[in-house]
N, C-alpha and C positions, 0 to 999 in steps of 0.2 A: 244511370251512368251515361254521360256525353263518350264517345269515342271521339279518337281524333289524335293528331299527333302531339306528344308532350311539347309545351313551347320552345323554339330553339331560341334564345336569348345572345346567343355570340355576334350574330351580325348587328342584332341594336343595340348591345354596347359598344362593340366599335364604332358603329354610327353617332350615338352619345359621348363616346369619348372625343371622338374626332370634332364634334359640334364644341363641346366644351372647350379642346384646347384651343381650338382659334377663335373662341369670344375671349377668353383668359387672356389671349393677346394681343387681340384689338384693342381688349381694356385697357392693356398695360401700358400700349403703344400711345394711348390717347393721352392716358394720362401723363406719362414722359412729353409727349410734345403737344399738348391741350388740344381745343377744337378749333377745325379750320370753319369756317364761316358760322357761328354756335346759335344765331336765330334760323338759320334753316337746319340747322341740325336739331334744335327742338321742335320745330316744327313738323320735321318728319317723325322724330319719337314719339309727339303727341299722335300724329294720324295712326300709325302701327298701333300704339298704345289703346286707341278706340277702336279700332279695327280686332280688336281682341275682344273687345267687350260687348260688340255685337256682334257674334259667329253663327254659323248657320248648320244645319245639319244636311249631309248630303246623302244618296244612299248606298246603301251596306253601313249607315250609323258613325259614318266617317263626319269628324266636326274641319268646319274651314273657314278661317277669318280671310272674305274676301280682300276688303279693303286694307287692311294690315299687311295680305301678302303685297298686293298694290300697290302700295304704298313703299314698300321696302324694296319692291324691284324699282321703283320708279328712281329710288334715291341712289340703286347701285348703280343707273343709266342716266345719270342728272349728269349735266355737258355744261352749257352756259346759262347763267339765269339771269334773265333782261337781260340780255349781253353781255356781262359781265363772266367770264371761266371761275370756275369753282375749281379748288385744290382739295376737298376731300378724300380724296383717294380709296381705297378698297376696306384695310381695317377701318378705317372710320364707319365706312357704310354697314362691316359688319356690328362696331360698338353703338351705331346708333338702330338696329335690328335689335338687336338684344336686350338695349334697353328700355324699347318699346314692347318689345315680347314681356319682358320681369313688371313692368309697372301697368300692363291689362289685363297680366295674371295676378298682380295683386289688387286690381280694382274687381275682378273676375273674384277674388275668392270673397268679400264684402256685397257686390249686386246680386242680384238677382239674375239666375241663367236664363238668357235668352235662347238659348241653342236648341229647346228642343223640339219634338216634332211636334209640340203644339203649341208652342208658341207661347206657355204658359211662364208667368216668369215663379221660380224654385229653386231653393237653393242647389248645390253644386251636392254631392252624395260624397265626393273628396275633394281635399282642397287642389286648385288646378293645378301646380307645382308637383305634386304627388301622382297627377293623375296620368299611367300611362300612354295614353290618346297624347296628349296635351303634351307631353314631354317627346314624343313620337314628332308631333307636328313642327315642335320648337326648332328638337335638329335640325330634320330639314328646311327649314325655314331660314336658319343662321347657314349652313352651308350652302343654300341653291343661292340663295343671297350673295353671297360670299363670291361662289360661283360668277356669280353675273360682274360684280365686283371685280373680280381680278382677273378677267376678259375686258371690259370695257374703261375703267378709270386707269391703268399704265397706258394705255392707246391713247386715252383722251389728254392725262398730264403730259405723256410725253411728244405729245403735236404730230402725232401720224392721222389722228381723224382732221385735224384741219383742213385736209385737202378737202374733206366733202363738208361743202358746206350747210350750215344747220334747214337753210331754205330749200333744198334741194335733194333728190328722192335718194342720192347714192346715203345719206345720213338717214334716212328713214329705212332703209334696206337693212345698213349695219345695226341700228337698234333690233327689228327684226329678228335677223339674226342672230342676236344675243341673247333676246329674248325668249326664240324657243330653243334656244341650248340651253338656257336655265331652265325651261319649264321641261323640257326633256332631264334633265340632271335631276327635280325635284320629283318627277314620274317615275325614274328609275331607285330613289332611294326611298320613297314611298312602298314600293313594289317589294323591294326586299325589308322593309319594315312589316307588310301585312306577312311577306312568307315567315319570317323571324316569328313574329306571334301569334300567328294566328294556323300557320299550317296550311295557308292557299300556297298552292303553285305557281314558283314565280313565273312563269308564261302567262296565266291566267291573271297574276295580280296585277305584269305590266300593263297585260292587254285592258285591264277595268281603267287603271290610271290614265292611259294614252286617250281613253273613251271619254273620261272625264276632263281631257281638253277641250276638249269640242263643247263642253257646255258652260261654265261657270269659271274654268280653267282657262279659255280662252279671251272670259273677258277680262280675268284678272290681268292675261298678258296684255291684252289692247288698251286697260286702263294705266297701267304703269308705264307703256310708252306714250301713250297719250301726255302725261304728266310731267314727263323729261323733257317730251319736248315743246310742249306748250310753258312749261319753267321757263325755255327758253326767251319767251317775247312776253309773259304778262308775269311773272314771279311766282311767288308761292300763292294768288290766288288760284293759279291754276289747282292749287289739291281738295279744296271744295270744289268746285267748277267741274271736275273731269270724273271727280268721286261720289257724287250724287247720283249718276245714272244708275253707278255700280250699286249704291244703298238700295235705290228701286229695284235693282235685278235681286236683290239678298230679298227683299218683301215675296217678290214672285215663287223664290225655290222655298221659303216658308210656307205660302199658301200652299205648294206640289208637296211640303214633307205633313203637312196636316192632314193633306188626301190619303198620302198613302198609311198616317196612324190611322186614320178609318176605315181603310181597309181592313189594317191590321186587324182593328177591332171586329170586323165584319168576321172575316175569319177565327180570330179564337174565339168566339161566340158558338160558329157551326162545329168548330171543333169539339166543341164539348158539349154539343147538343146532344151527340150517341152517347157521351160518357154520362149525363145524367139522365138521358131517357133506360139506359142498363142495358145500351145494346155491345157495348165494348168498356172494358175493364178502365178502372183510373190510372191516369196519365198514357194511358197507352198514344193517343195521339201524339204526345211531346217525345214519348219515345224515339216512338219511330220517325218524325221530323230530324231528331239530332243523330239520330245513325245514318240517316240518309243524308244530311247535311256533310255529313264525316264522308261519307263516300264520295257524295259530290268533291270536297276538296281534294279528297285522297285521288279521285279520275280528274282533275284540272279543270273544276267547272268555275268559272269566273262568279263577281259576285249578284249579277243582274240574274244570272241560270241559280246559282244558289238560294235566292232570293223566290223563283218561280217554285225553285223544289220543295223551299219548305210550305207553303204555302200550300203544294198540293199534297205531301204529305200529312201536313196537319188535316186537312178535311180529307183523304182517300177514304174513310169508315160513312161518309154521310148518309150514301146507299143504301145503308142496314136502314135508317129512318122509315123505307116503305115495305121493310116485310113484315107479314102478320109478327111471324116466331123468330126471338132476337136467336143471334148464332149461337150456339155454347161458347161463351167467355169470348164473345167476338172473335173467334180465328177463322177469319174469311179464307185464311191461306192454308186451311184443311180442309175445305169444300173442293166441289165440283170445279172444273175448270169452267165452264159453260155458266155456273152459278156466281162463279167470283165476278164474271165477265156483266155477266147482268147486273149486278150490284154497282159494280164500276161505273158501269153507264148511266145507271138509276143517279147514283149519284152527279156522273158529270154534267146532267140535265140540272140537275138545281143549281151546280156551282157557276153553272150560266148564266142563270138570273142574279146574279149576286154584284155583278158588278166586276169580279175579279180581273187580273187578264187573261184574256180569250187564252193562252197558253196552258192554265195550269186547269181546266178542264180539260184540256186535250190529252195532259197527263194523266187524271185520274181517269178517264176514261180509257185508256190503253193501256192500263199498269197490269190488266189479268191478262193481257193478250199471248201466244206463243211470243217466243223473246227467237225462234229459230223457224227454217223454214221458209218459202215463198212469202214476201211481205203482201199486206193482206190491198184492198183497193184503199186503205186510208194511208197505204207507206209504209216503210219501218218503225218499228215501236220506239220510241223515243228514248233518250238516257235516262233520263227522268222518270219515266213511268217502270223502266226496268230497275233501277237504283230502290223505287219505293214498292217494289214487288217482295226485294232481297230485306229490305228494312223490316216491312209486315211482317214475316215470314218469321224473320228472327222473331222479333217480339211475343209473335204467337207462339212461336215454342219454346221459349221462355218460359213462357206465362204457363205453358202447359207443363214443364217439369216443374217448376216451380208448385204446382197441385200437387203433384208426384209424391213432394216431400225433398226433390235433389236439388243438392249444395248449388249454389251461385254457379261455379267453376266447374262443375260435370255437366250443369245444363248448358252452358255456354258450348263446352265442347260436343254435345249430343244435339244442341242446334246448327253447330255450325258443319258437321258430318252431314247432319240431316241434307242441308241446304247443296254440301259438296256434292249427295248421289242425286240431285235433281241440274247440277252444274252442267251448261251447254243444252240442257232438254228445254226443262222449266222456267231456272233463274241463269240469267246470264252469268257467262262463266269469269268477264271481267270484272263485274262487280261482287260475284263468290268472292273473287282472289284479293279483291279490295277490302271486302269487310273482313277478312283473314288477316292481311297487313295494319288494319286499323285495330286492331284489339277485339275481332270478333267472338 
């Protein structure tokens, strides 16, 4: 059983709702008054439309079509093209996002997915329409769009940016400008879409979004104003021209997301190295990885600390690998304190050599440590290593009423008693009161 909070669904349907009604009326708007300049408006639904079908996966399993967004901002901040002033105005730039989004989601649901972290091409597991990720990104995508839109096209129709002119820095400021209010706009609805589904806190989920400016986020923004304003003196060659760097930065975060499915790999490998050598029961690793993943969200842990936690959850049993006599039913969190501690280290030694990050041995090895008391000469015990103290803990006594013969639901309560009179001693008392609030 995953703990964790039931999904709250009311913010991403208003998000969806809100998305939909203002493409429903970009549409409507278009089609009442047709398309203002319609080779550059296909031109930009072609690039969004490809820029869907080559998407990239970022981490926390988050998908992101760089150039597609780049593309779509570039078209909400499109000013003069060769000199000539463009009257496209805001719904247009919304109906031409949307139609670029619907026609690389149905060229997406025919290809072959590129998106994932190896890079392998496979088909889609549902059709992209369907797929909540993908309907998630869309929203956002038509409103930050939108957004940008309807900041920067009434300024530009109605002749208040002609004072600055296109050669001159006060016009490259105001793009700027507009650019990271949308990308802030698109980080804050992001943010409450992962708390909506997933149960992250949303301080923890802005804070991963804001983070994710700075790396591929950022160049989306520097590619879409690049592109508005280089439109301006060479045309629409500029959207191969300014978009090609971007395609080579997509190659790079594929090579970094095939490293870290190796890791991955690396990891569930040693994790289940104790479970077929019979030093710890089956699945107990995953277990206690998703109770401790539950706590981590339920204490505000972003998803880069998420990310470290489960990893050191999943391998915290490797230890056992070097004692002669396996534990009874691996409950490490019924031994000695002194012994737990040795084991922890035993293991944090291997997880060393493994390649991981240096972080998630630093957690297994300090997950038996007192959690109270004078911090020791290595510092206070980490969230993480205390989080998967409270995770073990459970699962082991679980594991052990469950021999007993008792029901699901008495062992639950008889673990989680247990854990309360060790509460502020043994196991931290905020993460007690966490795995209490999550369904412990």
């Amino acid at each position: 059983m995953v703990l964790g909070h039931a999904p709250c669904g009311r913010t991403a349907r208003a998000v969806h709702a809100a998305a939909a009604a203002l493409l429903a009326l970009a549409l409507g708007a278009v089609a009442v008054r047709g398309v203002a300049e319609p080779g550059v408006a296909l031109a930009f639904t072609a690039l969004i439309a490809l820029g869907e079908c080559v998407r990239i996966t970022l981490p926390g399993d988050r998908e992101q079509a760089p150039i597609g967004a780049a593309g779509a901002l570039a078209y909400a901040l499109l000013g003069p093209l060769r000199g000539v002033p463009t009257a496209h105005g805001t719904l247009q730039v919304v109906a031409v996002t949307g139609a670029g989004l619907l026609l690389g989601r149905l060229a997406g649901a025919v290809l072959p997915d590129r998106a994932g972290p190896d890079g392998a091409g496979r088909p889609h597991r549902r059709p992209p329409w369907v797929d909540p990720a993908r309907r998630d990104g869309a929203a956002r995508r038509v409103l930050a769009v939108g957004f940008a839109g309807a900041v920067f096209q009434p300024l530009y129709n109605g002749g208040m940016v002609d004072r600055f002119s296109p050669e001159g820095p006060a016009y490259g400021v105001f793009l700027t400008a507009v650019a990271a209010l949308a990308a802030l706009c698109d980080a804050t609805l992001a943010a409450l879409l992962r708390r909506s589904g997933g149960g992250l806190r949303f301080p923890a989920a802005l804070e991963d979004e804001l983070r994710s400016l700075f790396g591929i986020g950022s160049a989306i923004v520097a590619t879409g104003m690049l592109v508005s304003l280089a439109a301006g003196e060479v045309g629409l060659w500029a959207l191969p021209l300014f978009c090609t760097p971007l395609l080579l930065a997509q190659v790079s975060f594929r090579r970094a997301a095939a490293v870290r499915a190796t890791t991955g790999q690396t990891i569930a490998s040693l994790a289940r190295a104790t479970e077929v050598a019979g030093y710890t029961p089956h699945g107990h690793a995953r277990r206690v990885a998703d109770t401790a993943c539950a706590l981590g969200r339920e204490l505000g842990l972003g998803t880069r600390e998420l990310a470290l936690l489960e990893y050191a959850a999943l391998m915290h049993d490797v230890g056992q690998l070097s004692l002669v006599e396996p534990v009874p039913d691996g409950a490490t969190a019924l031994l000695p304190d002194a012994e737990q501690q040795r084991i922890a280290r035993l293991g944090s030694e291997v997880i060393s050599r493994t390649g991981v990050p240096r972080q998630v041995a630093e957690q297994v090895a300090r997950l038996a440590d007192p959690c109270t008391g004078p911090a020791s000469g290595d510092g206070p015990v980490p969230l993480a290593s205390r989080i998967i103290r409270v995770a073990n803990a459970h699962d082991d006594l679980l594991t052990a009423a469950r021999g007993r013969g008792v029901g699901e639901a008495v062992g639950r309560l008889e673990a989680l008693e247990a854990l309360r009179l060790g509460r502020g001693r043994v196991y931290d008392a905020r993460v007690v009161d966490a795995l209490a609030r999550v369904g412990g």
